[in-house]
Backbone bond lengths (Angstrom), bond angles and torsions (degrees), N, CA, C in turn:
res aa  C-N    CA-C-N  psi(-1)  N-CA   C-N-CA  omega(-1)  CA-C   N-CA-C  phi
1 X - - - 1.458 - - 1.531 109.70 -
2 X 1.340 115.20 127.06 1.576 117.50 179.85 1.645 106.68 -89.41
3 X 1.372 99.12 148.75 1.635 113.52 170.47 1.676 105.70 -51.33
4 X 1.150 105.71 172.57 1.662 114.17 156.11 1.399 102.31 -120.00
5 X 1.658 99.22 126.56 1.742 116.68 176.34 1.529 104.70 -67.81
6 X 1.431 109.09 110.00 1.460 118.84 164.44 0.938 150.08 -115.44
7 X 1.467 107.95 -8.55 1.646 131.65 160.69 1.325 101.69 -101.28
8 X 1.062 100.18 94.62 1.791 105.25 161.14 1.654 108.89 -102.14
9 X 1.242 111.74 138.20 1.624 113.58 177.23 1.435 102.33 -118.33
10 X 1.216 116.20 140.04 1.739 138.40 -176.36 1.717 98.87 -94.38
11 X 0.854 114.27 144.27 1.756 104.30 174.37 1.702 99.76 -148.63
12 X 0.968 102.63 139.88 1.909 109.35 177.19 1.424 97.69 -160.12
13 X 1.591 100.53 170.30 1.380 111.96 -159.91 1.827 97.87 -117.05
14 X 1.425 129.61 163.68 1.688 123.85 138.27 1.484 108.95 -123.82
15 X 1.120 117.87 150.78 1.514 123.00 -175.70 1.180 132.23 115.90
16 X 1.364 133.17 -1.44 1.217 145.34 -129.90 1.372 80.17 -83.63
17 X 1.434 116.09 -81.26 1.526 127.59 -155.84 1.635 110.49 -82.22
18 X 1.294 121.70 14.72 1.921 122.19 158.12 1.693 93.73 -44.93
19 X 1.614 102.01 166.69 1.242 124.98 140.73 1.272 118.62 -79.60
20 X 1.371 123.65 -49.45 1.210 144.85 -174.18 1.572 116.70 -105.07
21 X 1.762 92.49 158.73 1.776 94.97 171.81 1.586 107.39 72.58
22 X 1.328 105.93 169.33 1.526 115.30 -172.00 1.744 125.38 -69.83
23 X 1.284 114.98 -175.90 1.642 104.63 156.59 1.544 99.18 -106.17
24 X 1.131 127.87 151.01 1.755 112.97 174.14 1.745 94.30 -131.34
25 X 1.173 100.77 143.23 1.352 126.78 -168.03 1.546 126.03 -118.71
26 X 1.447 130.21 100.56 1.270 116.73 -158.06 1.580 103.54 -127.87
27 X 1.638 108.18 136.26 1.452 122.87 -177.61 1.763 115.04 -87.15
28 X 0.926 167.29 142.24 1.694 155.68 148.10 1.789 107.72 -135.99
29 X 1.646 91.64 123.97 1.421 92.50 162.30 1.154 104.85 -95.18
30 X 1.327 133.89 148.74 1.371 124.03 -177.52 1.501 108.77 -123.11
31 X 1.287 113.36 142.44 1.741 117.54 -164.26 1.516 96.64 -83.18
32 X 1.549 97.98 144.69 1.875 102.85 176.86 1.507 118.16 -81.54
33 X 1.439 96.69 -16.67 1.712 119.31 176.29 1.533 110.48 -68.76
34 X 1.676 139.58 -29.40 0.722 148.44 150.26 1.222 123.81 -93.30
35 X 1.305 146.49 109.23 1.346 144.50 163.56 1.544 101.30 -87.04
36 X 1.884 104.94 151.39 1.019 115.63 176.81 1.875 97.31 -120.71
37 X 1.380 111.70 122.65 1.582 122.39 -179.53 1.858 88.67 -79.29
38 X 1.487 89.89 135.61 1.465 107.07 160.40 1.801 117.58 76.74
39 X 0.996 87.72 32.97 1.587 109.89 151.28 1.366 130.84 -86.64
40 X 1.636 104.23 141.65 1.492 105.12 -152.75 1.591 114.46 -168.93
41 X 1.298 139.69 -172.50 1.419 125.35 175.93 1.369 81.48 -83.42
42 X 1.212 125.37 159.75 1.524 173.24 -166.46 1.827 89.92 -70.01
43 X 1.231 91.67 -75.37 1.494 112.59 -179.95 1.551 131.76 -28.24
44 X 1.533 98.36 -51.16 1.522 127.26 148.64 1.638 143.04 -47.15
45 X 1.646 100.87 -21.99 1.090 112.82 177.41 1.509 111.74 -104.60
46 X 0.888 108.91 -174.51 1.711 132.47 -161.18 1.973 98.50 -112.33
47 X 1.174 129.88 125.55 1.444 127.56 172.96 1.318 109.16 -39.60
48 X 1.422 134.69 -53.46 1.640 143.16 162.93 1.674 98.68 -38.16
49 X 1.163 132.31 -59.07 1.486 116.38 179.01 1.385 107.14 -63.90
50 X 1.378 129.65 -65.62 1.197 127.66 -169.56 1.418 117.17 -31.29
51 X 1.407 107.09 -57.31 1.429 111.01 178.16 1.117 126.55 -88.45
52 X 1.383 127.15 10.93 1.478 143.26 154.93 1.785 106.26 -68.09
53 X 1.742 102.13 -50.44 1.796 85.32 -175.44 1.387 105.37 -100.54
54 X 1.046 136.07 -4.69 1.498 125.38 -162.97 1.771 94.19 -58.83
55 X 1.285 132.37 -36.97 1.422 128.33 -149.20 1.834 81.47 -90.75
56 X 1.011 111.14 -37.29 1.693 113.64 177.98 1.481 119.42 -36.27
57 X 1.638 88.51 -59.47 1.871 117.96 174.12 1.310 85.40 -45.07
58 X 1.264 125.97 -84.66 1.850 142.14 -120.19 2.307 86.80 -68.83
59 X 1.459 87.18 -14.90 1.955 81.80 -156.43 1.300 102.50 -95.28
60 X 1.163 113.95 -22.27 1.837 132.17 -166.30 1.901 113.86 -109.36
61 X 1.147 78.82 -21.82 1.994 73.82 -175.89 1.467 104.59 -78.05
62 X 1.390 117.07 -176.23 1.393 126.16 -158.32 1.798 75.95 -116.30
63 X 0.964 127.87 -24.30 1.799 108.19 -166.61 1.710 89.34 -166.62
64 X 1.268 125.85 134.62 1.759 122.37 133.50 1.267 104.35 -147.06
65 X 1.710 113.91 177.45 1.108 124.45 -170.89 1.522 96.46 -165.01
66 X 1.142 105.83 153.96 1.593 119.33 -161.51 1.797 104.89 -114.04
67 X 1.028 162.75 148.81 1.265 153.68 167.41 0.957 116.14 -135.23
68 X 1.517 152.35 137.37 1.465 168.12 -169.68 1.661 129.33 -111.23
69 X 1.277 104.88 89.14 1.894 87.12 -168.51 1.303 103.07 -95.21
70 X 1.265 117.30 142.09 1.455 115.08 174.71 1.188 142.32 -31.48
71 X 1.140 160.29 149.19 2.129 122.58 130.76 1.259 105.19 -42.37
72 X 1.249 128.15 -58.06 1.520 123.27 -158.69 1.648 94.50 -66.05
73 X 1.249 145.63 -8.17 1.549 135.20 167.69 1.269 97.43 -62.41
74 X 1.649 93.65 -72.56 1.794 124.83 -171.58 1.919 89.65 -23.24
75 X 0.925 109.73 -66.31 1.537 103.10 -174.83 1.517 154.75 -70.27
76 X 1.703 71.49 -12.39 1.749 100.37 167.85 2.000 91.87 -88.21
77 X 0.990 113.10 -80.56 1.461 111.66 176.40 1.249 147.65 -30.16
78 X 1.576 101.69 -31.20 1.887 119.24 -139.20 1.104 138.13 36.25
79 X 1.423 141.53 153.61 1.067 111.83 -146.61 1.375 141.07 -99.08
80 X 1.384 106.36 7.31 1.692 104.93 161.83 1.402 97.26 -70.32
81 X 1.203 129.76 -52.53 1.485 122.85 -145.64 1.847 106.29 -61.70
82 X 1.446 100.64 -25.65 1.820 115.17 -173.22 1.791 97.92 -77.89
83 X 1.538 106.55 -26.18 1.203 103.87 -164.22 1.563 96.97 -99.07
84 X 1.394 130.55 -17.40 1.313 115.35 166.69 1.791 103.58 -69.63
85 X 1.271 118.62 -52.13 1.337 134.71 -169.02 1.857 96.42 -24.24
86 X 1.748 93.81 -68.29 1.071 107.46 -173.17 1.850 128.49 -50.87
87 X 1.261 95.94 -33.28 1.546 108.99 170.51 1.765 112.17 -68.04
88 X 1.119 93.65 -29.80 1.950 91.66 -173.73 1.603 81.67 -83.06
89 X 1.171 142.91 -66.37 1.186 138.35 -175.92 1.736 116.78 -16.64
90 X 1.759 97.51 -76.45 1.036 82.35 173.45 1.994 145.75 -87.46
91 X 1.617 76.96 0.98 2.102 76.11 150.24 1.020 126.73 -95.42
92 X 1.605 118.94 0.15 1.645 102.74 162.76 1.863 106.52 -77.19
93 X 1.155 133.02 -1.05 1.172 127.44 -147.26 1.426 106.54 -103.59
94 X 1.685 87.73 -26.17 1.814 107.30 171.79 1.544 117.91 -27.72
95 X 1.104 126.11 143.39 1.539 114.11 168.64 1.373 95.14 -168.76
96 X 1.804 142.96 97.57 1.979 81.48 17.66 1.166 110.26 -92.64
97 X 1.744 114.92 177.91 1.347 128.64 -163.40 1.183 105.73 -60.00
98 X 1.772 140.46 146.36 1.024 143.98 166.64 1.920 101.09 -59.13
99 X 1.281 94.99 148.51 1.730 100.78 149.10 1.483 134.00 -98.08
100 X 1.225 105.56 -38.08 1.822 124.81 141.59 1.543 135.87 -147.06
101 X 1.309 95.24 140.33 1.538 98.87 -172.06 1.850 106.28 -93.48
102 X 1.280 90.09 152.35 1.451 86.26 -167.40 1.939 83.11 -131.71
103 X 1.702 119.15 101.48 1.347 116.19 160.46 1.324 111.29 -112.22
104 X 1.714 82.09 166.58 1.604 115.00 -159.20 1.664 93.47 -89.27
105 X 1.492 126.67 143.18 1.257 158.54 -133.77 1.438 115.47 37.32
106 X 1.516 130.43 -169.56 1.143 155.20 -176.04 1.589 110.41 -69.08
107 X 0.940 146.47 -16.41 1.308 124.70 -152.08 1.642 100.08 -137.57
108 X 1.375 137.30 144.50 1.381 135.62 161.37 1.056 110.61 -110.44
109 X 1.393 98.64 149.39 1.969 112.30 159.26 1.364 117.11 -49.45
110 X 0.910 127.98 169.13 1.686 130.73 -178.51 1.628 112.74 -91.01
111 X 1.375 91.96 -42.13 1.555 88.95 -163.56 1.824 99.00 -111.49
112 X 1.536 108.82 117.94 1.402 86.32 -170.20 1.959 87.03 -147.99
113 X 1.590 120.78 149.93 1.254 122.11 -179.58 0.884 119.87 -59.43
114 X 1.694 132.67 -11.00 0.891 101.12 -158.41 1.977 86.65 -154.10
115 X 1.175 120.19 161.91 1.665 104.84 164.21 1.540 131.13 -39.08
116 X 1.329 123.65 162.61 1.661 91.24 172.38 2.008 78.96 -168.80
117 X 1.425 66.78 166.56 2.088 88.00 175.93 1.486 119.33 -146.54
118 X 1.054 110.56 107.53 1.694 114.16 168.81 1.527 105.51 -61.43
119 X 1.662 96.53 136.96 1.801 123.91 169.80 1.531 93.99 -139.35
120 X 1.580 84.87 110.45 1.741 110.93 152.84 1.967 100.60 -59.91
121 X 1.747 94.09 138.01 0.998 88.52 -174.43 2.066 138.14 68.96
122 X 1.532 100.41 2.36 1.722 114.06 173.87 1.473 111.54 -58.09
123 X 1.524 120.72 -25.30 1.668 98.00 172.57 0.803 140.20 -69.48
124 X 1.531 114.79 -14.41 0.945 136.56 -151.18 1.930 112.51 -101.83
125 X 1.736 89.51 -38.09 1.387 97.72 -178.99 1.559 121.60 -125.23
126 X 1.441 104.51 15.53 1.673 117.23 -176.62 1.820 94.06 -128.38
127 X 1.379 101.38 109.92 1.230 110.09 170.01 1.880 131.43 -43.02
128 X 1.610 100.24 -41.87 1.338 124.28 173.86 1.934 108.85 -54.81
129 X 1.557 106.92 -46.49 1.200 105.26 -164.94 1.471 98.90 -99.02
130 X 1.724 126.28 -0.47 1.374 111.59 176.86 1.647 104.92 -81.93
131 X 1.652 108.30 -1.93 1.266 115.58 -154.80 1.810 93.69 -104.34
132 X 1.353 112.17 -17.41 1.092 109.61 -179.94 2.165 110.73 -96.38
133 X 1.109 105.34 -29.57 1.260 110.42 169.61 1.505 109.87 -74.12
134 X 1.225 127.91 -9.50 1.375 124.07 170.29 1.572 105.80 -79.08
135 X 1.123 113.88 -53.87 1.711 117.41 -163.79 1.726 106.27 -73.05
136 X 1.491 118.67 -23.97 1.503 135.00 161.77 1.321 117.32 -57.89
137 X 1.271 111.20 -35.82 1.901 116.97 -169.34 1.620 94.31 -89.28
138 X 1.365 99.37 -58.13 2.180 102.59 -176.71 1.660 106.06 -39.59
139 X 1.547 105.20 -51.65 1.807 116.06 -158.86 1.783 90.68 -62.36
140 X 1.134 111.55 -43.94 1.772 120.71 -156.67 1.470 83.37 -72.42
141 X 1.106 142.84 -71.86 1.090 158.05 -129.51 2.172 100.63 -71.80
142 X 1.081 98.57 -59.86 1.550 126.82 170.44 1.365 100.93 -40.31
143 X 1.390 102.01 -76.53 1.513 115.04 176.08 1.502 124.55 -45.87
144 X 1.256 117.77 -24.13 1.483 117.55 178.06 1.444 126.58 -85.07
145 X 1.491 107.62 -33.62 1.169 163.28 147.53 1.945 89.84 -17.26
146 X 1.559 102.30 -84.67 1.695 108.89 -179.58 1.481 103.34 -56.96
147 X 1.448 118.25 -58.02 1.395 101.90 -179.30 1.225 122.20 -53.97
148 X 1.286 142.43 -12.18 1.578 141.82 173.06 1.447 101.78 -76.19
149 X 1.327 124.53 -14.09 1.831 127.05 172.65 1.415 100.68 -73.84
150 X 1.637 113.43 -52.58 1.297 132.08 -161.17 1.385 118.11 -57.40
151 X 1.383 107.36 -45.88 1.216 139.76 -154.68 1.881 119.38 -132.91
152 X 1.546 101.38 47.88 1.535 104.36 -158.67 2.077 100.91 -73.36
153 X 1.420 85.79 148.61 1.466 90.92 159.21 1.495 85.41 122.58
154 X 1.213 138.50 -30.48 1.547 132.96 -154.70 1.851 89.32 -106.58
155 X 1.111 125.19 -6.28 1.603 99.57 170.43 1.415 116.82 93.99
156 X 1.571 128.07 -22.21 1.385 136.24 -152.00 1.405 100.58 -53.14
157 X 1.109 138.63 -35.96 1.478 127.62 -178.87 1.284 107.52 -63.26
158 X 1.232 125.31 -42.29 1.775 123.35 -178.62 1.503 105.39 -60.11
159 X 1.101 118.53 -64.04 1.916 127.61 -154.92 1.346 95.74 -100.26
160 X 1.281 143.63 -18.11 1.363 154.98 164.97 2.128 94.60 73.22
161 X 1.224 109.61 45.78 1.453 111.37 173.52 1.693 118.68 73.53
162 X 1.325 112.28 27.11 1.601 137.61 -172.09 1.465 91.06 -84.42
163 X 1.518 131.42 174.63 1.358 137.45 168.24 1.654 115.13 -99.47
164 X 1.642 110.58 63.75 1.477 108.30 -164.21 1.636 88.59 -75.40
165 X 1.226 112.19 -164.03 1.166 138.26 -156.31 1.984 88.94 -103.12
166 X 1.501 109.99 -38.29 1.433 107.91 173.26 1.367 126.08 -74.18
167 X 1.608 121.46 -51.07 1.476 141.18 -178.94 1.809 96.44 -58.53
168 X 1.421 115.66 -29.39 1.973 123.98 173.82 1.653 93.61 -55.68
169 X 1.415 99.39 -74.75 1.453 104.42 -162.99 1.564 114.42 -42.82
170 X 1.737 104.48 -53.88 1.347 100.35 -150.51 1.843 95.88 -78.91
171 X 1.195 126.30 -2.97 1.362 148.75 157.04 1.634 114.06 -35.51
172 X 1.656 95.51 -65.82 1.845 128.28 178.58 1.858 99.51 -57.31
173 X 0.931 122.38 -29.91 1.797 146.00 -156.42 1.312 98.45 -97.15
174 X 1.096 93.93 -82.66 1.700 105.11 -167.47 1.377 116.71 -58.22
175 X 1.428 104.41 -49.20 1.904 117.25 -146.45 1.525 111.65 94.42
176 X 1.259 106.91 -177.76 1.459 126.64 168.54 1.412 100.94 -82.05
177 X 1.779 101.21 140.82 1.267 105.29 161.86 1.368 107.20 -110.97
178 X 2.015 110.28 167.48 1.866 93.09 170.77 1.285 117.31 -40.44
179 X 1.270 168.88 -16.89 1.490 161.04 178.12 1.253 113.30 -68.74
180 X 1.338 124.14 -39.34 0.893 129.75 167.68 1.781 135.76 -50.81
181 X 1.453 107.34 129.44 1.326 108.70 178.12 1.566 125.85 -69.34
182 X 1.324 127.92 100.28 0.925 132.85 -160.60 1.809 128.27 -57.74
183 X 1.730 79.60 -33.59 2.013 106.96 -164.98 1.686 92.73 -98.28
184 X 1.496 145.60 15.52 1.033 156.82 152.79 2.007 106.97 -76.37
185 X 1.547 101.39 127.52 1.150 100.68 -157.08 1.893 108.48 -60.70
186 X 1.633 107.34 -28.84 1.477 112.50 -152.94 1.543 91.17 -76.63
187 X 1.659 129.34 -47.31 1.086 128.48 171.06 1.798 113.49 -50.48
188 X 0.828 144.17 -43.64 1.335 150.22 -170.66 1.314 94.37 -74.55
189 X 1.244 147.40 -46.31 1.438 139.79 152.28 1.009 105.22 -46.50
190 X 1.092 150.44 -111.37 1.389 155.98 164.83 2.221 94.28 24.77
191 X 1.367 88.30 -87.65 1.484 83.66 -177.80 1.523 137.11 -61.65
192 X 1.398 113.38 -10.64 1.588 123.86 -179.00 1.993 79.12 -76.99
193 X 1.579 122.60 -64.04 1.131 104.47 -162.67 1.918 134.21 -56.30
194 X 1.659 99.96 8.88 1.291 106.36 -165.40 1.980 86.38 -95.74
195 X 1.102 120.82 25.50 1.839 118.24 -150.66 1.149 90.60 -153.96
């Protein structure tokens, strides 16, 4: 007689394509006893939603965990590999242990607790991982947010470390700061021209 799989964890990433700042990576099993209305890709929502359920997620799920990869990973790694890193990260962190993870794009980490299956397109249509791309976009988002205190002049709270046309300039101006992704081609310009 087989179990019934009941911890399923959703896992997705925000950050991928910044110049700057981390990738952050978030796991959620989400309880069937609690439903959360209005879940969705991250992407889809409005900052007022996002940060309306993320505290919802964090209060109602059976387990999540948020994870942070550096730039300086991102650059030792590149950045799928920081962003798989980060996904096994945060399902080992799960507690309790997932039974399957179900992440958002094509590709898995190698080493992971538990089985798992990539879905192109899961934020969108796996509740678990719209729940995990929500708490990924808020954490990233927050976080960029302080570094624009930290690190004034580059804008990061506006574009949240994206390649706008402003975060370029004030890039060309400033230089790279530590946040910055180094092994990203526009930053590596940026810094060959400070030499």
């Amino acid at each position: 007689m087989t179990t019934a799989i009941t911890r399923i964890a959703g896992v997705d990433e925000a950050g991928r394509g910044p110049l700057a700042g981390p990738v952050v990576v978030a796991a959620v099993i989400l309880d069937p006893e609690r439903p959360i209305r209005g879940l969705d890709d991250s992407k889809q929502l409005t900052a007022t939603a996002r940060n309306r359920l993320a505290p919802l997620i964090r209060e109602r799920a059976l387990a999540w965990q948020i994870e942070f990869v550096s730039a300086a990973e991102i650059d030792q790694h590149n950045i799928l590999q920081a962003t798989l890193l980060g996904m096994a990260r945060a399902l080992a962190a799960l507690r309790p242990t997932p039974q399957l993870a179900l992440i958002d794009g094509n590709q898995l980490p190698k080493v992971l607790p538990c089985p798992a299956r990539a879905i192109i397109g899961g934020d969108a249509s796996e509740p678990a991982i719209s729940a995990a791309s929500i708490l990924a976009k808020v954490a990233r988002d927050q976080h960029m947010t302080e570094l624009d205190q930290r690190y004034p002049g580059y804008g990061f709270a506006r574009h949240k470390g994206y390649p706008t046309a402003d975060h370029l300039r004030a890039l060309g101006i400033l230089g790279p700061c530590p946040e910055h992704r180094r092994s990203f081609a526009p930053v590596r310009l940026a810094f060959e021209s400070l030499f």
